[in-house]
Residue, then its C-alpha position, 0 to 999 in steps of 0.5 A: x500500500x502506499x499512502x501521501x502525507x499531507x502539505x508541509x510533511x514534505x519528507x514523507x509524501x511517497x510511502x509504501x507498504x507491502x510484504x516482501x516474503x509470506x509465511x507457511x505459504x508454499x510456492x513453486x520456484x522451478x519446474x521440469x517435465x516430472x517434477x516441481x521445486x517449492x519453496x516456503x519461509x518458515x514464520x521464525x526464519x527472520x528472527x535473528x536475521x542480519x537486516x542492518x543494510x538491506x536496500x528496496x530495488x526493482x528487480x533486484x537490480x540496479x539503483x537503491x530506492x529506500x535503505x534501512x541504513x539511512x532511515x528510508x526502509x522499515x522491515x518488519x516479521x509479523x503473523x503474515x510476512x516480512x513486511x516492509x515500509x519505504x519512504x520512496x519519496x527522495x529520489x526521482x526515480x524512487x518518485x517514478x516507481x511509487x507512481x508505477x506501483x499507485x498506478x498497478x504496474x508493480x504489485x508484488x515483491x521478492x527479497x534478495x537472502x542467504x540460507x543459514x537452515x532449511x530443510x527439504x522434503x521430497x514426494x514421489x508418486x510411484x505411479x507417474x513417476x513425478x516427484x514434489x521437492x519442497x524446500x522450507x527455509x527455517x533460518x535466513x542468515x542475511x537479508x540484502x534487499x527487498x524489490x519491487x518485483x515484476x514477475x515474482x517467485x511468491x505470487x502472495x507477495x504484495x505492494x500498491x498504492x493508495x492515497x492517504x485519504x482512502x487509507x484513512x478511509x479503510x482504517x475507519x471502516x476497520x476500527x468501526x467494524x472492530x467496535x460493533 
């Protein structure tokens, strides 16, 4: 989600929100003729992951958009995911893709790590022959970056874009639809 602060707050007009990994969701990475690669992260994967650097980039690749070193990127495990907040408002280009995700050019993430623990589970179907490899991530050693992403491995990843006033709008129906 993305949100646009009001006049005056200059250094956060162009905020967005999302999450870079799911939790306990399985999804395929690879496939061949008879067999499929999936992958899921484990809700205690990031618990003592190293994310005292990590950078937001589009794809992986090329400029720095929000960094956690410099205050513009916020990372966060909750119930769901690895969520994250990014101020994309300091940069020109980061200003161009927070109007491509407010557009939904780009809506979903990905997140560039290193491995510490996983474990891997294979399935076979003596019939068909086709065999299932699931690799679960239990422990992720170093998070590198985050990216705005678009074709991602993890369909159930998430980032748009919306302006303030229909995220103040969301949050009232919540709140009132809490209290009733």
């Amino acid at each position: 989600q993305i949100r646009e602060a009001g006049e005056g707050d200059e250094d956060q007009k162009k905020v967005v929100n999302g999450y870079a990994s799911t939790f306990d969701e399985p999804y395929k990475l690879f496939g061949g003729e008879g067999w499929e690669l999936w992958e899921v992260v484990d809700r205690t994967a990031f618990d003592e992951t190293d994310m005292s650097d990590v950078i937001m980039q589009y794809d992986h690749e090329g400029r720095v958009f929000a960094r956690v070193k410099n205050g513009t990127l916020q990372l966060e495990s909750d119930g769901h995911g690895l969520k994250i907040r990014a101020n994309l408002g300091g940069t020109t280009i980061g200003q161009q893709l927070y109007e491509e995700i407010k557009g939904g050019y780009t809506d979903r993430m990905s997140f560039g790590f290193t491995v510490e623990e996983e474990q891997r589970e294979e399935t076979r179907d003596e019939a068909s022959g086709r065999v299932d490899i699931l690799r679960t991530i239990t422990k992720i050693r170093k998070l590198y970056d985050v990216s705005a992403v678009s074709l991602p491995a993890n369909d159930g990843t998430e980032i748009s874009a919306r302006s303030y006033g229909e995220g103040a709008i969301a949050q009232a129906m919540e709140e009132l639809h809490a209290a009733e």
